[in-house]
C-alpha positions in Angstrom: 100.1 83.8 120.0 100.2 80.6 122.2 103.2 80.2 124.4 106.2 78.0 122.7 105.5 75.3 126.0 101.6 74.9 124.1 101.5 72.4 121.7 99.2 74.7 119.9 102.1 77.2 119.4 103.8 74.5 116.5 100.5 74.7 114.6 100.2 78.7 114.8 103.7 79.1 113.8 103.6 76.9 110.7 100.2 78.1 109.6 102.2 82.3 109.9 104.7 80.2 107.5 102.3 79.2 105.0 100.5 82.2 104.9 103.5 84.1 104.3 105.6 82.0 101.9 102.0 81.6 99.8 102.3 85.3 99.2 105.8 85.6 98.4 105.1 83.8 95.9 102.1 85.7 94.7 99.5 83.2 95.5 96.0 83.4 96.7 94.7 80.7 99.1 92.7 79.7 95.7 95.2 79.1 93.5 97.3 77.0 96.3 94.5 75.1 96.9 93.8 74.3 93.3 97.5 73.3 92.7 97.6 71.2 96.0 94.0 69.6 94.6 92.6 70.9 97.9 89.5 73.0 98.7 90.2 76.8 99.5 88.3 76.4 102.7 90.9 73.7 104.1 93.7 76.1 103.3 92.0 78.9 104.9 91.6 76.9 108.0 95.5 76.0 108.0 96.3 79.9 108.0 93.7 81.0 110.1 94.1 81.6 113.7 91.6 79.0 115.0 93.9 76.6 113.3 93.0 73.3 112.1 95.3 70.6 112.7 97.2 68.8 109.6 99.5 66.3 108.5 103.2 66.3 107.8 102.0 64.7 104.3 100.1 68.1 103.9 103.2 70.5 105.1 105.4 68.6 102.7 102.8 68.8 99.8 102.3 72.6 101.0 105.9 72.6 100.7 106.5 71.0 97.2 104.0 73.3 95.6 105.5 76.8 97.0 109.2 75.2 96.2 110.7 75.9 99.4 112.6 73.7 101.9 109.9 71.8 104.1 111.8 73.3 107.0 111.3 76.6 106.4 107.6 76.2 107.6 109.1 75.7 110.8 111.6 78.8 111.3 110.8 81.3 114.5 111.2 85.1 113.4 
């Protein structure tokens, strides 16, 4: 995990939010990306650990389709 003074660290701890919140809701990657109209490869990239960078427009669709609070993408455990 990057250190919290990297700016890479925001980008690992959202994509560990995404990842997570997908499967509480009993989602694959495939069936997020469908209902996002996004390839599975792009949502793979989000949650993977070489982490691809992406837009606040894409956390907050992220966001809309697993019904949770934008924010919550955010939280450190």
């Amino acid at each position: 995990m990057f250190e919290r003074d990297n700016e890479n660290y925001i980008y690992e701890l959202v994509s560990k939010n995404i990842k997570k919140q997908r499967k509480l809701k009993g989602l694959t990657q495939e069936q997020l990306a469908e209902k996002m109209n996004y390839s599975t490869q792009f949502i793979s990239n989000i949650e993977s650990k070489n982490h691809q960078t992406f837009s606040l427009g894409t956390l907050w669709r992220i966001a809309l389709v697993l019904e949770i609070d934008i924010t919550v993408l955010f939280k450190e455990e």
